[in-house]
DRENPA-377938 format. One record per residue: x, y, z of N, C-alpha, C in turn; residue number from 0. Coordinates in nm, 3 decimals. Atoms other than C-alpha are relative to their C-alpha. Layout:
+---------+---------+---------+---------+---------+---------+---------+---------+---------+------+
:     nxx :     nyy :     nzz :    caxx :    cayy :    cazz :     cxx :     cyy :     czz : resi :
+---------+---------+---------+---------+---------+---------+---------+---------+---------+------+
:       X :       Y :       Z :       X :       Y :       Z :       X :       Y :       Z :  NUM :
...
+---------+---------+---------+---------+---------+---------+---------+---------+---------+------+
***
This chain:
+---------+---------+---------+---------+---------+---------+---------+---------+---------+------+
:     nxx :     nyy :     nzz :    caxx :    cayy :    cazz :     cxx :     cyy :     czz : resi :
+---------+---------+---------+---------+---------+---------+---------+---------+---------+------+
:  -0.075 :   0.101 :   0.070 :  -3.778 :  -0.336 :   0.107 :   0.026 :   0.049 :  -0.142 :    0 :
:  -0.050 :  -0.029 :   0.175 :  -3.594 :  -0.286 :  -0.247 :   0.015 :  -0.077 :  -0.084 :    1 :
:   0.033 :   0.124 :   0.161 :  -3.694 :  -0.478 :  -0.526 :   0.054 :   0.012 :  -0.099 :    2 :
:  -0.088 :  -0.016 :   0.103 :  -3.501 :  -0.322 :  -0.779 :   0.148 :  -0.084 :   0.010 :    3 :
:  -0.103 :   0.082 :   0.037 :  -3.209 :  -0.534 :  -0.715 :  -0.034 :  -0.154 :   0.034 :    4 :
:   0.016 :   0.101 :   0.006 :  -3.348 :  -0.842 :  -0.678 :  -0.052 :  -0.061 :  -0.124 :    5 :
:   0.066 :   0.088 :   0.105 :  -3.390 :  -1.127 :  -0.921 :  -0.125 :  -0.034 :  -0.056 :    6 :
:   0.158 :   0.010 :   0.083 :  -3.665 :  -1.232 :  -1.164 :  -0.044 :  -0.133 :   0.106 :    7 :
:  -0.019 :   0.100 :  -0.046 :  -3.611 :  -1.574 :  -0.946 :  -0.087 :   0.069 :   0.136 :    8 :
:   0.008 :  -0.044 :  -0.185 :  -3.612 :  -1.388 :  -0.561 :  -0.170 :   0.118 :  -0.003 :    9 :
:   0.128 :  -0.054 :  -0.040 :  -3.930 :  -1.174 :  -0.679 :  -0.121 :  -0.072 :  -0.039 :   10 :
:   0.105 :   0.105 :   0.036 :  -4.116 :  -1.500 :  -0.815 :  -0.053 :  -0.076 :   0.161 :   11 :
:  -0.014 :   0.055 :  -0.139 :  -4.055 :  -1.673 :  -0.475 :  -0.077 :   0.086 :   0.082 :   12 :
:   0.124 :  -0.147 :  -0.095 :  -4.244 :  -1.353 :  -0.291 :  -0.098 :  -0.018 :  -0.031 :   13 :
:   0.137 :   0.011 :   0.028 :  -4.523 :  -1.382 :  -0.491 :  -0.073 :  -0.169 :   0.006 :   14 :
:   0.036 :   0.134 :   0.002 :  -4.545 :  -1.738 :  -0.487 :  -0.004 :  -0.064 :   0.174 :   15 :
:  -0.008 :   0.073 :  -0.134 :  -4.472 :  -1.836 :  -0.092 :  -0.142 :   0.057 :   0.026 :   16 :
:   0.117 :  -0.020 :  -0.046 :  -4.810 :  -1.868 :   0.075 :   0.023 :   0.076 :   0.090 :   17 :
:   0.023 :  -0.069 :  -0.135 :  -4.694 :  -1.710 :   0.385 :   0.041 :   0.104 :   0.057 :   18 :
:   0.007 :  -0.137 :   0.032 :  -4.575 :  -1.396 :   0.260 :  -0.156 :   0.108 :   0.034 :   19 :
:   0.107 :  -0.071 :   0.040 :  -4.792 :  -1.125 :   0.313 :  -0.034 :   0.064 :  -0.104 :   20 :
:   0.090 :  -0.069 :   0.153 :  -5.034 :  -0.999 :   0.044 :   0.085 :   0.104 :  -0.070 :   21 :
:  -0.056 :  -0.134 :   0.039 :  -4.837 :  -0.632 :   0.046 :   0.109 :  -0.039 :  -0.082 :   22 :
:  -0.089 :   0.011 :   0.032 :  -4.555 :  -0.780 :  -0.009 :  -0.022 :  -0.064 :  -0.131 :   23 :
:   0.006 :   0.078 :   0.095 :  -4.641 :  -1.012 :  -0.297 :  -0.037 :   0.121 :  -0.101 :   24 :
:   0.033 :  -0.120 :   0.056 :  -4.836 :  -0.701 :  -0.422 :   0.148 :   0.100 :  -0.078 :   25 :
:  -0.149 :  -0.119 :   0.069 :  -4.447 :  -0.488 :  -0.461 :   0.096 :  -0.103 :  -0.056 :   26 :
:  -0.037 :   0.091 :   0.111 :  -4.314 :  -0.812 :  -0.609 :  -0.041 :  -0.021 :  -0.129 :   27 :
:   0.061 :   0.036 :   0.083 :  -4.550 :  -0.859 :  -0.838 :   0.021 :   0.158 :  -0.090 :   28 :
:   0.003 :  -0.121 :   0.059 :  -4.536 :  -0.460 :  -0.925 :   0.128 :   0.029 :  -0.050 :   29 :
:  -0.145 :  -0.025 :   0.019 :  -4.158 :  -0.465 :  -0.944 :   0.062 :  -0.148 :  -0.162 :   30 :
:  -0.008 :   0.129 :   0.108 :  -4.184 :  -0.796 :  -1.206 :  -0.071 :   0.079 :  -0.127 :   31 :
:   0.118 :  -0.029 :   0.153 :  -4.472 :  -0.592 :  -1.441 :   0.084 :   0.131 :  -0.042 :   32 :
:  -0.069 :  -0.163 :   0.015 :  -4.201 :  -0.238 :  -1.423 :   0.133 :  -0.063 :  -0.102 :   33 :
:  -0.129 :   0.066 :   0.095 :  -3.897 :  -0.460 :  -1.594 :  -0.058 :  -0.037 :  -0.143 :   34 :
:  -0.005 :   0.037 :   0.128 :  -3.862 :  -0.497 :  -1.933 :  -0.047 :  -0.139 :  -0.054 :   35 :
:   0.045 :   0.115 :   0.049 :  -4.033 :  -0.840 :  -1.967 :  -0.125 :   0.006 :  -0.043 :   36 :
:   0.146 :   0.015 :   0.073 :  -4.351 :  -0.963 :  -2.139 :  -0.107 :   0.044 :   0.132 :   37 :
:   0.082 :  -0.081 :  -0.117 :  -4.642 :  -0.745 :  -1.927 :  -0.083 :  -0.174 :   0.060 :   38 :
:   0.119 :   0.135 :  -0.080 :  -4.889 :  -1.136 :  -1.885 :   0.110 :  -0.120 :  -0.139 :   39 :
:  -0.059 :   0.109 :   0.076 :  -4.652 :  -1.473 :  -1.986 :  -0.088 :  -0.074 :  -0.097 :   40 :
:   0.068 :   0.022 :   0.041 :  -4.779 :  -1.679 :  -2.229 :  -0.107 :  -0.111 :   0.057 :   41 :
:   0.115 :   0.084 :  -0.043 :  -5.085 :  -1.932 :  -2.108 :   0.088 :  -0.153 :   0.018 :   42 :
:  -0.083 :   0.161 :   0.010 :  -4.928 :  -2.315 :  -2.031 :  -0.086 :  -0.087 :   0.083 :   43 :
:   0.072 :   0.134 :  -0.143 :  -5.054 :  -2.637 :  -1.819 :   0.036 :   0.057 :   0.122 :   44 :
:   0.010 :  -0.059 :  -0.111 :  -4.897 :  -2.518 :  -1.534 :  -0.085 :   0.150 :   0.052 :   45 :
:   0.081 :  -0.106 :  -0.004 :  -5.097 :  -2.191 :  -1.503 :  -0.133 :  -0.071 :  -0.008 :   46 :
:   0.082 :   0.068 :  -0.039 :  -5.386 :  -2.417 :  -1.549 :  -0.021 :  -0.088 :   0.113 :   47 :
:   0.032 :   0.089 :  -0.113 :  -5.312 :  -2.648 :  -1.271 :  -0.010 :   0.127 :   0.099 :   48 :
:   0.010 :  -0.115 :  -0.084 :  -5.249 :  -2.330 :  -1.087 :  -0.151 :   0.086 :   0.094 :   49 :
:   0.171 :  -0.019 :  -0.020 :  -5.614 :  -2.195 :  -1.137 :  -0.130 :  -0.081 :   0.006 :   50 :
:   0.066 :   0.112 :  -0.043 :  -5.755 :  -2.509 :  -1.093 :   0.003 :  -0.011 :   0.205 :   51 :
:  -0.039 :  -0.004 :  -0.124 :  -5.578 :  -2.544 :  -0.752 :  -0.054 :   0.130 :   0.088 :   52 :
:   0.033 :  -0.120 :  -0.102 :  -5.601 :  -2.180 :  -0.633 :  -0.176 :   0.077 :  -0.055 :   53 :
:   0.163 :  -0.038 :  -0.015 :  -5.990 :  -2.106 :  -0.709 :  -0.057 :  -0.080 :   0.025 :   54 :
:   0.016 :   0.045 :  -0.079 :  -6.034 :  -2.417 :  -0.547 :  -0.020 :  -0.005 :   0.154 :   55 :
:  -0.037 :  -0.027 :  -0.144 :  -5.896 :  -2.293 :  -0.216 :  -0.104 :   0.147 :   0.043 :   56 :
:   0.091 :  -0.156 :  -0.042 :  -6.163 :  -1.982 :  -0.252 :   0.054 :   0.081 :  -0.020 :   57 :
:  -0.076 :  -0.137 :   0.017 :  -5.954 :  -1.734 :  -0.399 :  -0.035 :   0.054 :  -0.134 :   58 :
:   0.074 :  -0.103 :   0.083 :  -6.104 :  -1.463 :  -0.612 :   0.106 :   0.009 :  -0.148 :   59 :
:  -0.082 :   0.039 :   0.145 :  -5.965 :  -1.417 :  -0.969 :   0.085 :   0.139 :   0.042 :   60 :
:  -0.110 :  -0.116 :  -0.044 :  -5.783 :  -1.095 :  -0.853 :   0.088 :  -0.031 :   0.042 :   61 :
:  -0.072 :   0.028 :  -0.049 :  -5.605 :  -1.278 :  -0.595 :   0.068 :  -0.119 :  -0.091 :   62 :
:  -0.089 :   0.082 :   0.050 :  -5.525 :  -1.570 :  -0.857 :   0.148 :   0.060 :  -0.099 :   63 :
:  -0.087 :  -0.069 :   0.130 :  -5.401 :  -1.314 :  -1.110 :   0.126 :   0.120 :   0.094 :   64 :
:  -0.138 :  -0.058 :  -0.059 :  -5.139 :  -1.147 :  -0.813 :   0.064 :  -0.154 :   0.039 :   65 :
:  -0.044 :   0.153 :  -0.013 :  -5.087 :  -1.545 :  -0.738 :   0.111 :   0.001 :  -0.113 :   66 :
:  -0.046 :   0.002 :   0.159 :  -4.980 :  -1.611 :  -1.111 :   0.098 :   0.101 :  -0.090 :   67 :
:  -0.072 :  -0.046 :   0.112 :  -4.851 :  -1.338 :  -1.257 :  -0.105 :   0.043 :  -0.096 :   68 :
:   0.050 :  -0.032 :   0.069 :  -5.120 :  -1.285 :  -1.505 :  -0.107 :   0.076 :   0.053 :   69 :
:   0.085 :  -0.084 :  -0.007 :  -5.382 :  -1.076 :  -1.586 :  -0.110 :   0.006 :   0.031 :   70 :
:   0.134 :   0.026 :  -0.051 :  -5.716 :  -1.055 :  -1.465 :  -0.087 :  -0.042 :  -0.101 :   71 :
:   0.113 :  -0.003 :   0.111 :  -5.933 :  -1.064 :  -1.755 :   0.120 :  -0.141 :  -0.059 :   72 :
:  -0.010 :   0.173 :   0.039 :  -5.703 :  -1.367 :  -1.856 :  -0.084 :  -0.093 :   0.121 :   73 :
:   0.081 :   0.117 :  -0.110 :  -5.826 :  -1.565 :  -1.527 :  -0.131 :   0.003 :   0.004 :   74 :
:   0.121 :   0.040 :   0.038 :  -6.146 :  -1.491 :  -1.578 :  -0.094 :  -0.104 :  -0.122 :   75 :
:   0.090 :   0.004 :   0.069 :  -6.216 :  -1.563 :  -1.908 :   0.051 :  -0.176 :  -0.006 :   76 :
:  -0.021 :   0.151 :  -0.006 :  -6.011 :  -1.908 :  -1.837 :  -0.092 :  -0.097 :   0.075 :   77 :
:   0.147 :   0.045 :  -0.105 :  -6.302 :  -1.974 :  -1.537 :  -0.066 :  -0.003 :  -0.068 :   78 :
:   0.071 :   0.035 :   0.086 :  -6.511 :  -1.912 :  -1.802 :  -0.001 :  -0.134 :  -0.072 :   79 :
:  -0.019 :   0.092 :   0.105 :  -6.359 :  -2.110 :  -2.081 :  -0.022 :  -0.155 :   0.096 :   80 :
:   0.013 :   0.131 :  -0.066 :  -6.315 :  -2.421 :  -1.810 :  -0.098 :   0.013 :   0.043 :   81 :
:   0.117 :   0.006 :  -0.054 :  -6.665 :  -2.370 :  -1.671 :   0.044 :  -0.038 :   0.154 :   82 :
:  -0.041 :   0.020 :  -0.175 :  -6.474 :  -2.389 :  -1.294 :  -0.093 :   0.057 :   0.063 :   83 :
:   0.085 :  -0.044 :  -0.099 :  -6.749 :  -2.398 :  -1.043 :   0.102 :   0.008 :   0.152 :   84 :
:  -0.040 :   0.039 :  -0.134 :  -6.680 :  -2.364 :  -0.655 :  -0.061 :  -0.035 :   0.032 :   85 :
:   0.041 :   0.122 :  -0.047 :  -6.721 :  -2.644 :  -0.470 :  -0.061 :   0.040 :   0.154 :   86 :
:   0.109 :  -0.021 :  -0.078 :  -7.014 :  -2.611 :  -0.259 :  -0.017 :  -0.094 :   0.133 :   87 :
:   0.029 :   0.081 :  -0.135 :  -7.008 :  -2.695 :   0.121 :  -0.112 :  -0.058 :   0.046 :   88 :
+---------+---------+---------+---------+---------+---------+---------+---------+---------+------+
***
């Protein structure tokens, strides 16, 4: 698949549909950090509801930060900063 001509829009949608596979979200997400835009957006509420929601569902801060868009060491240190436990069966 060729990512270079697709939109900032059509390679958000890849990384964002749940039922994409991983790889794929993976050469979306790699083809979004190679363009001339800001390398990690800036921090907002939505990105918080985000990592609220998806380290809820059991997903590792690696997988939130190919989720998101951002960086790893941001999602962590936001788990930190919010003290987000997982919710214990």
């Amino acid at each position: 698949m060729d990512y270079s001509t697709a939109t900032k829009e059509q390679l958000l949608t890849i990384c964002l549909y749940e039922a994409c596979p991983l790889t794929l979200k993976y050469d979306a997400l790699y083809e979004l950090n190679l363009r001339d835009e800001p390398k990690s957006p800036s921090w907002n509420h939505s990105y918080l509801t985000d990592l609220i929601r998806l380290w809820g569902k059991g997903l590792t801060a690696y997988e939130i930060s190919i989720e998101t868009g951002l960086d790893i060491t941001t999602i962590q240190t936001k788990i930190r900063k919010y003290n987000l436990k997982r919710r214990m069966a």
